[in-house]
NUTORFI-591751 format. One record per atom (N, C-alpha, C): residue in one letter; y, x negated, z; atom name; residue number from 1. Coordinates in steps of 0.02 Angstrom, whole numbers. Last residue first. Example, Ala and Ser with C-alpha at 12.3 -4.5 7.8 and 13.67 -1.06 7.14 Angstrom:
2
 r     c2     c1     c3  a   k
 S   -112   -642    354  N   2
 S    -53   -684    357 CA   2
 S      2   -645    394  C   2
 A   -284   -660    390  N   1
 A   -225   -615    390 CA   1
 A   -165   -660    390  C   1
This chain:
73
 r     c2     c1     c3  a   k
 X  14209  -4693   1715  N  73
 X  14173  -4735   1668 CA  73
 X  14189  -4807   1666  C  73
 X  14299  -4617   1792  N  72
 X  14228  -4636   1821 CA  72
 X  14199  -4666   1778  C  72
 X  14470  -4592   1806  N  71
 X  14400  -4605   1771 CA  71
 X  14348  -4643   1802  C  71
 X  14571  -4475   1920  N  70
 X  14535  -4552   1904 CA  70
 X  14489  -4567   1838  C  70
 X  14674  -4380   1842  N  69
 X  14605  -4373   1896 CA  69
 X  14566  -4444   1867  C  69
 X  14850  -4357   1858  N  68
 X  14771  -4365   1827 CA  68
 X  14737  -4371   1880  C  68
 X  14959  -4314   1924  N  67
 X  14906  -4293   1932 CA  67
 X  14841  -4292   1899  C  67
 X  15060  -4414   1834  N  66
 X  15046  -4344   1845 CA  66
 X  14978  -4311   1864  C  66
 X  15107  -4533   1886  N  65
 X  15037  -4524   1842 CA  65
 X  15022  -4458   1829  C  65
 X  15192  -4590   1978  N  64
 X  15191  -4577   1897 CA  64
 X  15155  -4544   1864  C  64
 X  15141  -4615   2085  N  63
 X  15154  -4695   2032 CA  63
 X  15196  -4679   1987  C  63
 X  15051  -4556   2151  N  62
 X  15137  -4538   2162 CA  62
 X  15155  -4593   2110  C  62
 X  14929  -4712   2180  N  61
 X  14958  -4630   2202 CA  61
 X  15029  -4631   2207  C  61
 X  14934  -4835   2154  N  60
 X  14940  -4785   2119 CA  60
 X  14968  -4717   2131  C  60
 X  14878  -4909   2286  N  59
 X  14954  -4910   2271 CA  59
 X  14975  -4855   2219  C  59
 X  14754  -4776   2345  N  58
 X  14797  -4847   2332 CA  58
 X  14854  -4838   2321  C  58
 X  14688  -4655   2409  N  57
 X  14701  -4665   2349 CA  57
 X  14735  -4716   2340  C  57
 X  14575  -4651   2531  N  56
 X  14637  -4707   2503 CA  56
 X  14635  -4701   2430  C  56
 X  14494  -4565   2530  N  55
 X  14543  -4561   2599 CA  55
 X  14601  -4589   2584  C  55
 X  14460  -4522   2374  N  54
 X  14512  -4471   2429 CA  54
 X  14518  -4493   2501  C  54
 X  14425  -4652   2341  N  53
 X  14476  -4624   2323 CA  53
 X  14517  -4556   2386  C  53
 X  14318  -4658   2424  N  52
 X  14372  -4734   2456 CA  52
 X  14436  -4679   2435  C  52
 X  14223  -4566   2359  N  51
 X  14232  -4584   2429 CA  51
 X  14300  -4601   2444  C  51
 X  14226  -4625   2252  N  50
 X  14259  -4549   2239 CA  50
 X  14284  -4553   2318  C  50
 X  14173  -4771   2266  N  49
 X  14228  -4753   2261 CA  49
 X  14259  -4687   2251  C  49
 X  14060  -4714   2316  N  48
 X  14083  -4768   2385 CA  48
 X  14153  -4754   2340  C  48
 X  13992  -4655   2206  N  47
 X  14007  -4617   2261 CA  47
 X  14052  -4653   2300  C  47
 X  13991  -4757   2142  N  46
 X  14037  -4732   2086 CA  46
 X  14045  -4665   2175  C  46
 X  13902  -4832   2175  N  45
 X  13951  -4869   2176 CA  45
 X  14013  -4831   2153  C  45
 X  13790  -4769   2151  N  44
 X  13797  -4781   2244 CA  44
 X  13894  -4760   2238  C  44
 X  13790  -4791   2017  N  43
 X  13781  -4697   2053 CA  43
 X  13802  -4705   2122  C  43
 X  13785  -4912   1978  N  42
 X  13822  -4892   1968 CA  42
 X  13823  -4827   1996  C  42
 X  13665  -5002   2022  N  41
 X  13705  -4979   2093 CA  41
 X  13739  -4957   2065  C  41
 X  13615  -5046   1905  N  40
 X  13548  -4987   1957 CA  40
 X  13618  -4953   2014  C  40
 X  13643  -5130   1816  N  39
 X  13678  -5042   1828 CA  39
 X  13653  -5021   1867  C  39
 X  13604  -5279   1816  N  38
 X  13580  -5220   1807 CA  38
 X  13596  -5166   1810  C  38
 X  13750  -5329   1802  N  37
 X  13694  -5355   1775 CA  37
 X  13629  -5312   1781  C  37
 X  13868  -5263   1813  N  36
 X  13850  -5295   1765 CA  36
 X  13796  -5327   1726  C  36
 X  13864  -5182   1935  N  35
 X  13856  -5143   1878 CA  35
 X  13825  -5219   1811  C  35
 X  14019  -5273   1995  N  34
 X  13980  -5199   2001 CA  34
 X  13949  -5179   1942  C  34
 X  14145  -5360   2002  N  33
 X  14074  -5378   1960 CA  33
 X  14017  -5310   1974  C  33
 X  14262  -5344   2038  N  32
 X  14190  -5366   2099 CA  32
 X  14124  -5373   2055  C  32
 X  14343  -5317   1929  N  31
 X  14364  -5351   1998 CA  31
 X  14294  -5376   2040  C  31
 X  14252  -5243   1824  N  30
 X  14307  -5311   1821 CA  30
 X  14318  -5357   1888  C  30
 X  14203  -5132   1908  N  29
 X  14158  -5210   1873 CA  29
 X  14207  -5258   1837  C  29
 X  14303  -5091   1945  N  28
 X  14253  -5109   2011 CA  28
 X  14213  -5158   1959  C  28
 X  14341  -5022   1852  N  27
 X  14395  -5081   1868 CA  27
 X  14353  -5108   1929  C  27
 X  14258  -4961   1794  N  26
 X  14281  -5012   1762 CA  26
 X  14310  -5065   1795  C  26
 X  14262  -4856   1893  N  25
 X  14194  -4900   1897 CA  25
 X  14220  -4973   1854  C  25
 X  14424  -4836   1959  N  24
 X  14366  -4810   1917 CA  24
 X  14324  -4866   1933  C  24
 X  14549  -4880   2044  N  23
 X  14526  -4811   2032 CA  23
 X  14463  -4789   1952  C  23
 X  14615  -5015   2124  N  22
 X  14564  -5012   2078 CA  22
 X  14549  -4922   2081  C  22
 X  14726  -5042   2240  N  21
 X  14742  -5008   2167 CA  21
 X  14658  -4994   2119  C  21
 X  14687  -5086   2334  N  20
 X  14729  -5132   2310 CA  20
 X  14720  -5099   2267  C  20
 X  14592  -4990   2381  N  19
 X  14658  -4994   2413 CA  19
 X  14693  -5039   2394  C  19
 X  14498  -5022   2335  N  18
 X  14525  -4946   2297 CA  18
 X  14610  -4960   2343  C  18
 X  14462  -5143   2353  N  17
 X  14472  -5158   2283 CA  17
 X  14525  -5075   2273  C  17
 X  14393  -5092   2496  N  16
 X  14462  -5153   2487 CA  16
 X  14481  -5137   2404  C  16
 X  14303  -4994   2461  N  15
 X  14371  -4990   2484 CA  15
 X  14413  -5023   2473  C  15
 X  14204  -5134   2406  N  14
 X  14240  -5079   2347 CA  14
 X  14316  -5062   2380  C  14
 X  14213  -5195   2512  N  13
 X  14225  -5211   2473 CA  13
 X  14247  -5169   2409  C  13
 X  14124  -5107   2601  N  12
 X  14198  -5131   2625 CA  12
 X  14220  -5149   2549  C  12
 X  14010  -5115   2527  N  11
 X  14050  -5048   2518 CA  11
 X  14120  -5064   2543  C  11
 X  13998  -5252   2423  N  10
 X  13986  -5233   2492 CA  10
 X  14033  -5128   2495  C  10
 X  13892  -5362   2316  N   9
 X  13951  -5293   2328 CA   9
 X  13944  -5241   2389  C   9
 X  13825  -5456   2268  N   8
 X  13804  -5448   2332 CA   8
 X  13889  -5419   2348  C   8
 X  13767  -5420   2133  N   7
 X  13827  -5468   2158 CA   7
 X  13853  -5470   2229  C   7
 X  13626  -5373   2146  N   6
 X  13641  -5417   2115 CA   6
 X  13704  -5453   2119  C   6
 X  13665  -5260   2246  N   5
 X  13638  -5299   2263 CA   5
 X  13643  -5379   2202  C   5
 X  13798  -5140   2269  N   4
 X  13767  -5204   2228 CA   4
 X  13731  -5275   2254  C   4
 X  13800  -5099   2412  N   3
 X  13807  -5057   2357 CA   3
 X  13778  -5086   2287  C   3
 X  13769  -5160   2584  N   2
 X  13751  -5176   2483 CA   2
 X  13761  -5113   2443  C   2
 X  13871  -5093   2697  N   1
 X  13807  -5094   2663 CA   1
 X  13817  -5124   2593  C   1
């Protein structure tokens, strides 16, 4: 489904970005552009990734990171 309609952001697409490492909204509007031009899909876009996070936490997980908890901003 369209999660971002203005950059025509697919929910596959987020997954793909969480499973190559992306873990916040920042890094979904760096990599796929999410958010940038109107924000309307940032609430979809921020579920599809809490989502992506706990089936696929990415390359990150165990990294190091001591059990932080992603950022959502």
């Amino acid at each position: 489904m369209y999660v971002c309609v203005c950059n025509a952001v697919t929910d596959r697409q987020i997954r793909a970005a969480v499973h190559e490492g992306a873990s916040s909204l920042k890094d979904l509007r760096e990599e796929l552009g999410v958010g940038v031009t109107c924000g309307t899909c940032l609430p979809c876009a921020g579920e599809v990734l809490r989502a992506a996070l706990r089936q696929d936490p990415g390359p990150a997980a165990g990294a190091g990171l001591g059990g932080t908890a992603p950022a959502f901003a």
